[in-house]
N, C-alpha and C positions, 0 to 999 in steps of 0.2 A: 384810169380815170373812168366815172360810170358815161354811160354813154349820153347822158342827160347834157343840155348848153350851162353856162354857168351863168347866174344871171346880169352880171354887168356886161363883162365880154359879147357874151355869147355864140362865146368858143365851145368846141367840144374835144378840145385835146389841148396838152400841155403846149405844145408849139404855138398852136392859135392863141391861147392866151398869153405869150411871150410875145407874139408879136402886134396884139391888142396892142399891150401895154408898152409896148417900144414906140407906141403913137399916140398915146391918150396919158391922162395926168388924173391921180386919184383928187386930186383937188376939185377934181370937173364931179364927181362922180360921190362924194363923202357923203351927201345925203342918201344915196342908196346902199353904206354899208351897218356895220351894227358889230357894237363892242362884244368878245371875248374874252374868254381867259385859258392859258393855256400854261401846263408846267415841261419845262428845258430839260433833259440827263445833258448834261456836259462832262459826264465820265469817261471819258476815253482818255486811256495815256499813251505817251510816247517814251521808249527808250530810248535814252542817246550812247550810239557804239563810235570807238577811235578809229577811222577809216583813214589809212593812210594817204597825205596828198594828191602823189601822183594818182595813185586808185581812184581819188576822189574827181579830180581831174577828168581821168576817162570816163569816169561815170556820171559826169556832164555833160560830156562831148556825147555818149551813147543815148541819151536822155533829153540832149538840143534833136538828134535824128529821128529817134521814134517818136517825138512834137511830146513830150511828157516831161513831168517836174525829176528829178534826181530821185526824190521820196519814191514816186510812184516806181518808178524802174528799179529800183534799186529792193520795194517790197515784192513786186512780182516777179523778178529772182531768186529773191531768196524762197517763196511761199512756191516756186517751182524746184528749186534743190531739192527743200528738206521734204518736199512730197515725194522727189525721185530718191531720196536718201530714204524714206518711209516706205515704199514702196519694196525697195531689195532687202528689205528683213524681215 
C-alpha cells in the first residue's frame, strides 16, 4: 500500500482500514465516494480427485490442528511432495 492515507479512512495500511471500517458505515460516508468500473477473471479451476474416507477423515482432523480449511492443507502437501519428488530427478 503506497505510504499516502486513503482519503475516507485516513488510514495508511490495510489493518487501519479494516478496522476503520469494523466501526463506520459507508452509508455515513457515500457522498465522498465516486462510481467505477472495473472488469473480474474468474478463471481459476478446481480439480476434484477420489480421496479415500478414512484419508479424508484424517485429513480434517490434520487440518482442524494447523487452524486451516482441508483444501489448504491438503494443497500444501501436495505442492511440498511433488517439489521434493521434482527436486531428486
Amino acid at each position: 500500500m503506497p505510504e499516502n492515507k486513503t482519503p475516507i479512512s485516513n488510514a495508511s495500511s490495510y489493518a487501519e482500514i479494516g478496522e476503520f471500517w469494523d466501526s463506520h458505515d459507508l452509508a455515513d460516508h457515500w457522498d465522498e465516494t465516486r462510481e467505477v468500473e472495473f472488469e473480474v477473471d474468474l478463471s481459476s479451476s478446481v480439480i476434484y480427485f477420489a480421496v479415500d474416507k478414512n484419508l479424508a477423515e484424517k485429513l480434517r482432523s490434520a487440518a482442524r490442528a494447523h487452524g486451516v480449511s482441508p483444501d489448504t492443507l491438503l494443497n500444501v502437501w501436495l505442492q511440498e511432495h511433488v517439489a521434493a519428488e521434482h527436486s531428486t530427478k
